[in-house]
N, C-alpha and C positions, 0 to 999 in steps of 0.2 A: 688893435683890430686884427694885426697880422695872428696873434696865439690864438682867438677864438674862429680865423678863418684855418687856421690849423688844426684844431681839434676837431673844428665839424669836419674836415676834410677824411678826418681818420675816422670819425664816428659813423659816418656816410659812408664810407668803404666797408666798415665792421657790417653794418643794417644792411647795405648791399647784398654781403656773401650770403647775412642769413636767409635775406629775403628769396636768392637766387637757388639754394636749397631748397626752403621751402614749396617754391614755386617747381622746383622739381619733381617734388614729392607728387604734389595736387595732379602732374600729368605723367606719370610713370604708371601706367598700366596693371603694373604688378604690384602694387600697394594695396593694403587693404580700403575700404571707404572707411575704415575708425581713424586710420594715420594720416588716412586726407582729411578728415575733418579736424585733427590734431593742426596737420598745417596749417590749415584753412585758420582755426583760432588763434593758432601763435600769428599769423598776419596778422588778422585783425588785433591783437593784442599790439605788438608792434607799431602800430599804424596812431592805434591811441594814444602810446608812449610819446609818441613824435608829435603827435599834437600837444599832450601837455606839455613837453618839452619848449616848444613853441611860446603857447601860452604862456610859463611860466617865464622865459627870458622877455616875452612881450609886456607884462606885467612889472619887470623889476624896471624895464628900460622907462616904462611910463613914468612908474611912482617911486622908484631911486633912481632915475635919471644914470643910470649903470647899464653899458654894452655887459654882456652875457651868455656863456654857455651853460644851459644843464642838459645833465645827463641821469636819469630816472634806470636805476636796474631793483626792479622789485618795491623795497621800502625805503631803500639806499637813495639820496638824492644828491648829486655831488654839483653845486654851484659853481663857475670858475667868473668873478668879475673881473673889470679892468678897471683899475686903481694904483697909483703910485706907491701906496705903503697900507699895511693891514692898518683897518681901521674896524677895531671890538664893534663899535654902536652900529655901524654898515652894515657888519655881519652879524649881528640881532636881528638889524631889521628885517635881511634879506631872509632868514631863518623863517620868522615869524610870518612871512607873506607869503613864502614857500606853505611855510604849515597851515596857513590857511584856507590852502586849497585842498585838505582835506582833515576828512573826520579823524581817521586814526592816524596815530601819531606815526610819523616820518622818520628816520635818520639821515637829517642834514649837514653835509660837512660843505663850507663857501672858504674860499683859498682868493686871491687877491695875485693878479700879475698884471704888470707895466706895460702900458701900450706899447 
């Protein structure tokens, strides 16, 4: 529990800084209204992100009974569970439930670390 309250702690500071950007951009005066609407989308993009991220560790914890970090950059999906030792059929499943959640296909990589 302690690595997955360590990585959201660093993934949460990352989202942070962009978010704080961002939010800069939308009130600085001297920006165009195209770069603010840029921000404005990358929020809202972000915002999504975080929600399937969500979803997706709410899903594995359901239906593999697995605590859970993901992190979604683009097509890239990086899994991180908590498990004693790499177990192949775990990380099928988690794969496969991952890809689920969408039409086109994913690149999943699921990594295994010790509570």
């Amino acid at each position: 529990e302690d690595t997955l309250s360590a990585l959201r702690v660093e993934n949460d500071d990352q989202d942070q800084k962009v978010i704080a950007e961002l939010q800069d951009i939308l009130l600085d005066q001297t920006v165009s209204v195209q770069e603010k609407n840029n921000a404005y989308e990358q929020l809202k993009y972000l915002n999504q992100l975080q929600g399937q991220e969500e979803n997706l560790e709410k899903q594995i914890k359901e239906k593999l009974e697995l605590d859970s970090f993901v992190k979604i950059d683009q097509k890239n999906i990086e899994v991180v569970a908590i498990k004693e030792k790499h177990d192949s059929s775990i990380a099928n499943n988690i794969m496969r439930l991952v890809q689920s959640n969408y039409e086109e296909k994913m690149y999943i990589t699921v990594t295994f670390k010790k509570s």
